[in-house]
C-alpha positions as CSV (number, residue, x, y, z in Angstrom):
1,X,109.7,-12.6,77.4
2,X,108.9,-11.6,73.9
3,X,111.8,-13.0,71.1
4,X,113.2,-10.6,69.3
5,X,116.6,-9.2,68.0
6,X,117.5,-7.7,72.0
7,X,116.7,-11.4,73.1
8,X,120.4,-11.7,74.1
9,X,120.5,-8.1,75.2
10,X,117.5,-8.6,77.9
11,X,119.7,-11.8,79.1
12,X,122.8,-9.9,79.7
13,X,121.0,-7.0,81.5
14,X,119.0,-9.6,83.5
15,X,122.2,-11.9,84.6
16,X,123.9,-8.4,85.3
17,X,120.6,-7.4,87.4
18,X,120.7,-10.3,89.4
19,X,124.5,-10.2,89.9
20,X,124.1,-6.1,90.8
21,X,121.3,-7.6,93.4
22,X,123.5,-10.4,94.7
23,X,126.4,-7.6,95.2
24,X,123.5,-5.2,97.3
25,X,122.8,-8.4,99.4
26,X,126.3,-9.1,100.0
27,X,127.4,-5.3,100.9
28,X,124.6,-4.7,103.2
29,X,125.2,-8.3,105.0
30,X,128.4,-6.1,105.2
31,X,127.8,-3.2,106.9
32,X,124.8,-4.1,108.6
33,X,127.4,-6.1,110.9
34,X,128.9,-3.0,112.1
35,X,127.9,-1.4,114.4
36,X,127.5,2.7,113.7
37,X,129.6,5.4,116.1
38,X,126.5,6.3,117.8
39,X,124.4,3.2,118.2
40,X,122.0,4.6,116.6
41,X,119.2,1.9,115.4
42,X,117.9,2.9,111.7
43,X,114.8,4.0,113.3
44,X,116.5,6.6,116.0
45,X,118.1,7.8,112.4
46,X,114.9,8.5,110.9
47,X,113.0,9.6,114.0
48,X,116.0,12.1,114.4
49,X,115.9,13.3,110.5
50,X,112.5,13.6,110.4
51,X,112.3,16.0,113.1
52,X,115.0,18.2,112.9
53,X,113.3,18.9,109.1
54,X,110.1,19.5,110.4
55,X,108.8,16.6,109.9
56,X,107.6,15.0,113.3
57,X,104.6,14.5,112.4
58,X,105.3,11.4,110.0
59,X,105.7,8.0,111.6
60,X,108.4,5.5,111.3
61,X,107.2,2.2,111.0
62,X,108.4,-1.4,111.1
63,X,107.5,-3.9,108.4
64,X,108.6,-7.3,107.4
65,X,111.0,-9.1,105.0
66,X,114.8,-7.8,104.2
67,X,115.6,-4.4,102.4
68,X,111.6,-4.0,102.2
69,X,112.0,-0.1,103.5
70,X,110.4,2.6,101.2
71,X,108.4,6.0,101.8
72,X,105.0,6.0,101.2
73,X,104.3,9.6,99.9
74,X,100.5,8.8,99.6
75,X,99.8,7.6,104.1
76,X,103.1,10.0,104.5
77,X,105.1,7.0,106.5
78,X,108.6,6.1,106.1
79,X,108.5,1.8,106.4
80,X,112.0,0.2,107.5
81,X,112.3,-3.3,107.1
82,X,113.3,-5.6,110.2
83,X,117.1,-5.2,109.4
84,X,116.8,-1.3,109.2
85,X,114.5,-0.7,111.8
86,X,115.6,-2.2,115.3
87,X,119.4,-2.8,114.1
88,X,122.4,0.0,115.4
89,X,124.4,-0.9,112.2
90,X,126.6,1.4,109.9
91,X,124.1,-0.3,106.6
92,X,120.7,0.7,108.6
93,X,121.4,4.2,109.7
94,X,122.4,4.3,105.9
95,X,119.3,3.2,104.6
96,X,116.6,4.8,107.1
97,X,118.8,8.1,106.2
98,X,117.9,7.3,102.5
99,X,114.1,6.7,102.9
100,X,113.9,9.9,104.9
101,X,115.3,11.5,102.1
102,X,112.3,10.6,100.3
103,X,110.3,12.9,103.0
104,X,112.3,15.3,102.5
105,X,111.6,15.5,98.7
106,X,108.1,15.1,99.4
107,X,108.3,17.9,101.6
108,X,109.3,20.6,98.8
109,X,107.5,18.9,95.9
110,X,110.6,17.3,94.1
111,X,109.1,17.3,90.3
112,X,110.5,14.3,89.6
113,X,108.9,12.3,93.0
114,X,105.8,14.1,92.0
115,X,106.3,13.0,88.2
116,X,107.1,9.4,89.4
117,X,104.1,9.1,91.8
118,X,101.5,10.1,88.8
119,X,102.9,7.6,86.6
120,X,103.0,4.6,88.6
121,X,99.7,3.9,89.2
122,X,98.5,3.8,85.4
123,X,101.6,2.4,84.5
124,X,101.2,-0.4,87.2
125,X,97.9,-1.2,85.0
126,X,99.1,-0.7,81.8
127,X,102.4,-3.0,82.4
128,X,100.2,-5.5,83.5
129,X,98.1,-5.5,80.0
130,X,101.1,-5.2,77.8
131,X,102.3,-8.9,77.7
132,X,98.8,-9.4,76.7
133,X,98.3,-7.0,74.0
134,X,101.9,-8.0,72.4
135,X,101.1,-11.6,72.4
136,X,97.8,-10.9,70.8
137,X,99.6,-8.8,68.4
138,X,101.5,-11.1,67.5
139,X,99.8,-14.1,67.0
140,X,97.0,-12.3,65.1
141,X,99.6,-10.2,63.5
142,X,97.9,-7.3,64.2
143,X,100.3,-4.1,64.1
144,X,98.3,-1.7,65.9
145,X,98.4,-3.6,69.2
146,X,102.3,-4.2,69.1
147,X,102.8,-0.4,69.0
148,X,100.4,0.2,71.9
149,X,102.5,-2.5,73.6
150,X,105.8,-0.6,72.8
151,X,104.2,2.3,73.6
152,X,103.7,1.4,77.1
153,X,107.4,-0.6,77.5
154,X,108.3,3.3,76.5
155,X,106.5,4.6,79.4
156,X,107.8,2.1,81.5
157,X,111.2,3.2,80.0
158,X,110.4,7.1,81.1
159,X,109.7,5.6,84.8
160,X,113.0,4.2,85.6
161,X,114.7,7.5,84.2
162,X,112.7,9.9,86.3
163,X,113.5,7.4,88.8
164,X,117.4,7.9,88.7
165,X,117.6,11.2,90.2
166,X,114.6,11.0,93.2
167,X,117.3,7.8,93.9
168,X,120.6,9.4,93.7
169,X,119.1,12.4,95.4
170,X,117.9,10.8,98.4
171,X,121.1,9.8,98.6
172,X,122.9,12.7,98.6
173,X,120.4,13.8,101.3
174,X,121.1,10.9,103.4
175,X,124.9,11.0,103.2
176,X,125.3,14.6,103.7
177,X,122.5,14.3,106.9
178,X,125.3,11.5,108.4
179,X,128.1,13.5,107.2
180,X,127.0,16.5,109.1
181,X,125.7,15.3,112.8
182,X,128.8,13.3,112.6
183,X,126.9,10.1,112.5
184,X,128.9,8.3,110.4
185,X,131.8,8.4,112.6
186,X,135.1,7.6,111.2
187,X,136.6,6.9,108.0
188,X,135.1,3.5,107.8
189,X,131.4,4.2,108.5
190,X,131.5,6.8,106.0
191,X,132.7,5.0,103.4
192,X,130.3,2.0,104.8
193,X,127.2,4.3,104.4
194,X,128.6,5.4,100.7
195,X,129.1,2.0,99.9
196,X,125.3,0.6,101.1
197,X,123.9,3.6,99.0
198,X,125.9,3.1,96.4
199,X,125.2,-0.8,96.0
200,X,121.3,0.3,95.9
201,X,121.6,3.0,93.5
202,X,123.3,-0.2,90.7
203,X,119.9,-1.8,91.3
204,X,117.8,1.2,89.4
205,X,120.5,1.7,87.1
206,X,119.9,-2.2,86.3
207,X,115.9,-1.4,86.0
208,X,116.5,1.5,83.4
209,X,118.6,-1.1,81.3
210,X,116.4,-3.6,81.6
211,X,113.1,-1.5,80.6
212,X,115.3,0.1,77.9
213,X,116.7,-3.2,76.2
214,X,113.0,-4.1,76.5
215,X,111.6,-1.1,75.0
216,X,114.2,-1.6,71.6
217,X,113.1,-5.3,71.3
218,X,109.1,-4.5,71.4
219,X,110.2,-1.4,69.3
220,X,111.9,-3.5,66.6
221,X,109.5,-6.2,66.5
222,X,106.6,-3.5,66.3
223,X,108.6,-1.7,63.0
224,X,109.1,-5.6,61.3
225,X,105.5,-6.0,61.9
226,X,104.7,-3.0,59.4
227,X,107.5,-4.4,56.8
């Protein structure tokens, strides 16, 4: 991490990033105890979304670790992690719901899923030379390379907001799919799914604060560097 007057700022937004994650981890440990009112397994969720949006055609696969499960717009999979996948709980069928909601984006061309998947690959490479390029910078004092360094934490920045509303959107795609086949059941595994959803959309609105307290502290430092 790169000193600078949003030192502190980063810390805060870190400790409340991992207490947001702790908080996921705990509400899905939750839910994914109880069973759903159909006994649905998360991948009998997605197989059923998929193909009553006209989507048969895109696999649902199993992969390893916990809370691994994403949509992979490029191979045009939807990858649920082993306590999604297998599991007839209220927190899976919430969260294979949610990457099919993905898809579903996908399918119409959301602009900001389509805006997201440009970016990420060049921003992948360009976040990985920016420590460099500030740390050159400023060692050698050199002014130009801290701006391209802020320059990029500012791309990074516009990442995480165009991610806010593919999240939040899959979402509301994946509680109103529950809602209306009556999958969530009673009271309870409505407000279970809700719950699950709403736990993992606090983890992206911790990313935006992080690249954002980020983006001010290379930001400043660049601006003292031209004083």
């Amino acid at each position: 991490m790169i000193l600078g007057p949003y030192t502190f700022l980063i810390l805060a937004v870190f400790i409340a990033s991992m207490l947001i994650q702790g908080y996921l981890s705990s509400t899905y440990r939750k839910w994914g105890q109880v069973r759903n009112a159909r006994s649905l397994t998360g991948a009998d969720v997605a197989r059923m979304m998929l193909d009553e949006n006209g989507l048969g055609h895109i696999p649902v696969n199993a992969v390893p670790g916990n809370l691994t499960d994403h949509y992979d717009p490029i191979r045009k999979t939807v990858n649920l992690s082993e306590s999604v996948y297998g599991v007839p709980s209220v927190g899976a069928m919430a969260v294979a719901a949610h990457e099919v909601g993905h898809a579903l984006q996908d399918k119409v061309r959301m602009p900001a899923l389509v805006l997201r998947g440009q970016m990420a690959v060049p921003l992948s490479l360009g976040m990985n030379l920016a420590p460099l390029l500030l740390m050159v910078g400023i060692v050698l004092q050199i002014s130009g390379l801290l701006w391209l360094g802020a320059v990029l934490f500012g791309l990074a920045l516009l990442f995480h907001l165009v991610t806010l509303p593919v999240e939040f959107d899959a979402s509301r795609r994946a509680l109103a799919y529950l809602n209306s086949r009556g999958l969530s059941g009673s009271d309870q595994g409505v407000n279970g799914a809700r719950s699950v959803l709403t736990a993992a959309a606090l983890t992206y609105v911790a990313g935006f604060a992080m690249a954002l307290a980020q983006f001010l502290n290379i930001l400043s430092i660049a601006r003292s560097s031209d004083d």
